[in-house]
C-alpha positions in Angstrom: -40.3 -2.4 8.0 -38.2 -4.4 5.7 -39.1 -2.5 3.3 -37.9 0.6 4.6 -34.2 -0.5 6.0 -33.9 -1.9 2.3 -34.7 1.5 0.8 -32.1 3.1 3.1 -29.3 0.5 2.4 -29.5 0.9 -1.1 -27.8 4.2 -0.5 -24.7 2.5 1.4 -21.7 1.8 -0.9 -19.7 -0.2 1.7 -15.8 0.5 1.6 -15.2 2.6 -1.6 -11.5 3.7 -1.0 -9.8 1.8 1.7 -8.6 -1.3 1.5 -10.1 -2.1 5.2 -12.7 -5.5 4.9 -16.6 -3.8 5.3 -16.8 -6.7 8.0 -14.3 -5.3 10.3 -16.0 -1.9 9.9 -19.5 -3.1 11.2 -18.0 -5.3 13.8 -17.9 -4.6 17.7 -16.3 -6.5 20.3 -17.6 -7.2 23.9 -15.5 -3.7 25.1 -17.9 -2.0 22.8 -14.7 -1.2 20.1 -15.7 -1.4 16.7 -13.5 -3.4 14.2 -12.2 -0.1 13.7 -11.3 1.0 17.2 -13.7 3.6 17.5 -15.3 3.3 20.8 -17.9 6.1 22.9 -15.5 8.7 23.9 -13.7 8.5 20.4 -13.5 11.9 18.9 -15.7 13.2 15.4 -12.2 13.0 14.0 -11.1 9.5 15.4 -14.2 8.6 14.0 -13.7 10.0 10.9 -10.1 9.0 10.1 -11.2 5.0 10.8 -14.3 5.1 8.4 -13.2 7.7 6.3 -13.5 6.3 2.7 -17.0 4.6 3.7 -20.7 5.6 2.3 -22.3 6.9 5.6 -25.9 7.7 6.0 -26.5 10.7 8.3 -29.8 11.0 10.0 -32.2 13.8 8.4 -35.4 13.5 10.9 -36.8 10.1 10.2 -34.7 9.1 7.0 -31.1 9.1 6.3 -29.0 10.9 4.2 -25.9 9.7 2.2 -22.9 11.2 2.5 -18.9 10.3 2.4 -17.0 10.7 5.5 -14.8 14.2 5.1 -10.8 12.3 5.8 -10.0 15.4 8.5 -6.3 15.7 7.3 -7.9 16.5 3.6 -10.5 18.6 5.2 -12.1 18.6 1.8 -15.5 18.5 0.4 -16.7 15.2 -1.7 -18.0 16.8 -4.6 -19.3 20.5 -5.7 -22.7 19.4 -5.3 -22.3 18.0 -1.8 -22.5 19.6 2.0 -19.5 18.2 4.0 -20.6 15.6 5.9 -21.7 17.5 9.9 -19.7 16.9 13.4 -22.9 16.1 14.9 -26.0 13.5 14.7 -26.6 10.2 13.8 -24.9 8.1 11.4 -25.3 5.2 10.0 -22.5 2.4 8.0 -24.3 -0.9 6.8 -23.7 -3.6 4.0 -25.6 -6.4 3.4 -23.9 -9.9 3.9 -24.9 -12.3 0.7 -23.9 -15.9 2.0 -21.7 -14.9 4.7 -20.0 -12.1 2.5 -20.3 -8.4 3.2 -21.3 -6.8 -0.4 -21.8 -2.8 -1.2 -25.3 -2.3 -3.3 -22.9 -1.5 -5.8 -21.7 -5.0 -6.1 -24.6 -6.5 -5.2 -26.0 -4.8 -8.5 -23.3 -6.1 -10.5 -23.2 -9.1 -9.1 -27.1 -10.3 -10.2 -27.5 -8.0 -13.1 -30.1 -6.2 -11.3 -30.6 -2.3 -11.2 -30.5 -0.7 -8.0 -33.9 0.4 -7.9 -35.1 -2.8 -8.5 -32.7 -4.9 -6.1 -34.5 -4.0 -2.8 -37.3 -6.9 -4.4 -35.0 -9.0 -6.0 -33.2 -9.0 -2.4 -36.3 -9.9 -0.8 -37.8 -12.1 -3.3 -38.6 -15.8 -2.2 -36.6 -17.3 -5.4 -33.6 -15.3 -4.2 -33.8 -16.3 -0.4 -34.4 -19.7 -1.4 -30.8 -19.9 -3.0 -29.1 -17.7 -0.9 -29.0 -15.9 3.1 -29.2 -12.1 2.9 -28.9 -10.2 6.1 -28.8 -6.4 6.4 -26.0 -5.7 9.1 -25.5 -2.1 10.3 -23.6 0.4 13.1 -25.4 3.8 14.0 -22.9 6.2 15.8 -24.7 9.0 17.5 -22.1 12.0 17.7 -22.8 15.1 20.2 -20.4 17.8 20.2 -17.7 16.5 18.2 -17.9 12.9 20.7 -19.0 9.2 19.6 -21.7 9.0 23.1 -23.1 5.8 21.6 -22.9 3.4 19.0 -25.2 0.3 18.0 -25.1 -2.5 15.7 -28.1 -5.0 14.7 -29.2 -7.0 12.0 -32.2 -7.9 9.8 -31.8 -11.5 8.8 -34.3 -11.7 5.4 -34.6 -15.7 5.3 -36.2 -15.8 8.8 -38.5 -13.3 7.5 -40.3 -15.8 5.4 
């Protein structure tokens, strides 16, 4: 299991454009309003605008996808090699938090030295836990019909996986 939610956050960048802290972005208070203000009931481009500029990962059957979130007053593709991001489905925005800090896998990378296909280990490795706390925090936004109808946040803490 570990394993597999590693694999799929290697893909998330964290915040790659705006200036808005990656901790405010996964957070949620007890109204169910992320950091963000994007709340069930917010609309695909409420949702859009708050974490445009963010890696998401959109949910493509039992794996996800990543993607950058389309900024709807740009209304423009990411890249000629990309599909725009879709209105509908499940999306997922995660970082991992390295001592209390929210990093991108990019940074994570840079950070340690280590490549990003071989970070997932070194992440997980008992040497690295013994030194440090990793935990995988992440917010899936399921979005029917151009509506947020839910959103959840959890986390896998990787020290008291020992």
């Amino acid at each position: 299991m570990i394993a597999v939610i590693m694999l799929l956050a290697l893909l998330c960048q964290g915040c790659t454009e705006k200036s808005i802290p990656l901790a405010s972005a996964l957070s949620m208070d007890s109204e169910g309003n992320t950091g963000l203000g994007i709340h069930t009931g917010s609309t695909y481009d409420e949702w859009a605008t708050a974490y445009g500029g963010f890696e998401v990962q959109v949910a493509d059957g039992e794996n996800y996808v990543p993607y950058t979130v389309d900024i709807p007053e740009e209304r423009k593709e990411m890249s000629e090699d990309t599909e725009p991001i879709p209105h509908d489905g499940r999306f997922m925005v995660a970082a991992f938090y390295i001592d209390d800090v929210p990093m991108s896998v990019k940074d994570i990378a840079e950070a340690t030295g280590v490549g990003t296909d071989e970070l997932a280990d070194h992440l997980a490795s008992p040497e690295y836990l013994a030194e440090h706390t990793v935990v995988f925090r992440y917010m899936i936004f399921i979005i029917e019909n151009d509506v947020v109808n839910n959103i959840a946040c959890d986390y896998l803490d990787y020290n008291s996986e020992l």
